[in-house]
C-alpha positions in Angstrom: 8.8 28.4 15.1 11.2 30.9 13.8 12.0 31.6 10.5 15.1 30.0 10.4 13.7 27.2 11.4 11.1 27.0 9.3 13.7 27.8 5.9 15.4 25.0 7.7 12.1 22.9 7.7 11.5 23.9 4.2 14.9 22.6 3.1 15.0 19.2 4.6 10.9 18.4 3.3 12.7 19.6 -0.4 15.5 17.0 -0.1 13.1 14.3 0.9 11.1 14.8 -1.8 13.8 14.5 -4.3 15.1 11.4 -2.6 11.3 9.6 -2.7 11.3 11.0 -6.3 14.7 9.5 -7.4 13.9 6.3 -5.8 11.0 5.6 -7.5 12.0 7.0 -11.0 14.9 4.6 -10.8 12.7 1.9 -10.1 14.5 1.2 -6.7 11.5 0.8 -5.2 7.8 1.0 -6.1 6.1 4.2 -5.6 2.8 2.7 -4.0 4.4 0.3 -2.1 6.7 3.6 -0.1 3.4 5.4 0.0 1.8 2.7 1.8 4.5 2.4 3.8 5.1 6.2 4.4 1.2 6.5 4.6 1.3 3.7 8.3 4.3 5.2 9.3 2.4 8.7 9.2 -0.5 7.2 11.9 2.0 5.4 14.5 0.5 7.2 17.3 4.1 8.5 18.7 4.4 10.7 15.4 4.1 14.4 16.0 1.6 16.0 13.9 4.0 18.2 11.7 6.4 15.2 11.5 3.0 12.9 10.0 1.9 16.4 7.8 5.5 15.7 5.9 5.6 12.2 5.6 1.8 12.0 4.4 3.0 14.7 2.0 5.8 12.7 0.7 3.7 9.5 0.8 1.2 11.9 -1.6 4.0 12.2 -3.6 5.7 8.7 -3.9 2.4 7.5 -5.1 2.2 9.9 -7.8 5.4 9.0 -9.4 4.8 5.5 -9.7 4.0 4.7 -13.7 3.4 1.8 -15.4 6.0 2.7 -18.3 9.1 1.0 -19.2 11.9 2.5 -18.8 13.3 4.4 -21.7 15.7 2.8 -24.1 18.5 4.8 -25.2 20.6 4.2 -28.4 24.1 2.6 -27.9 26.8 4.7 -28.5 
């Protein structure tokens, strides 16, 4: 792999991240259910091993972002 490719790599696994992150900070989804759900996607047996290193990284990450908090309540203006 080149290094282009892998700053191109780099990139996309970065934007993913923030995506899983928004998602489950704006309680569009629940962060263990996507982890679950990126976790069996990850061991499909047709998933190439870097493809299943980034989504089991992203699952790894969904996971910790889900909180039992309420959203915060902000004053009206």
């Amino acid at each position: 792999m080149t290094q282009d490719q892998l700053d191109q790599l780099n990139t996309m696994q970065q934007v993913l991240r923030g995506l899983v992150a928004s998602l489950v900070q704006a309680n569009a989804v629940n962060g263990t259910d996507l982890a679950a759900h990126l976790q069996a996607f990850a061991n499909m047996p047709v998933i190439e091993p870097f493809a299943k290193t980034m989504l089991l990284d992203l699952a790894v990450g969904a996971d910790s972002f889900q909180t039992k908090q309420a959203p915060p309540q902000y004053p009206a203006s």
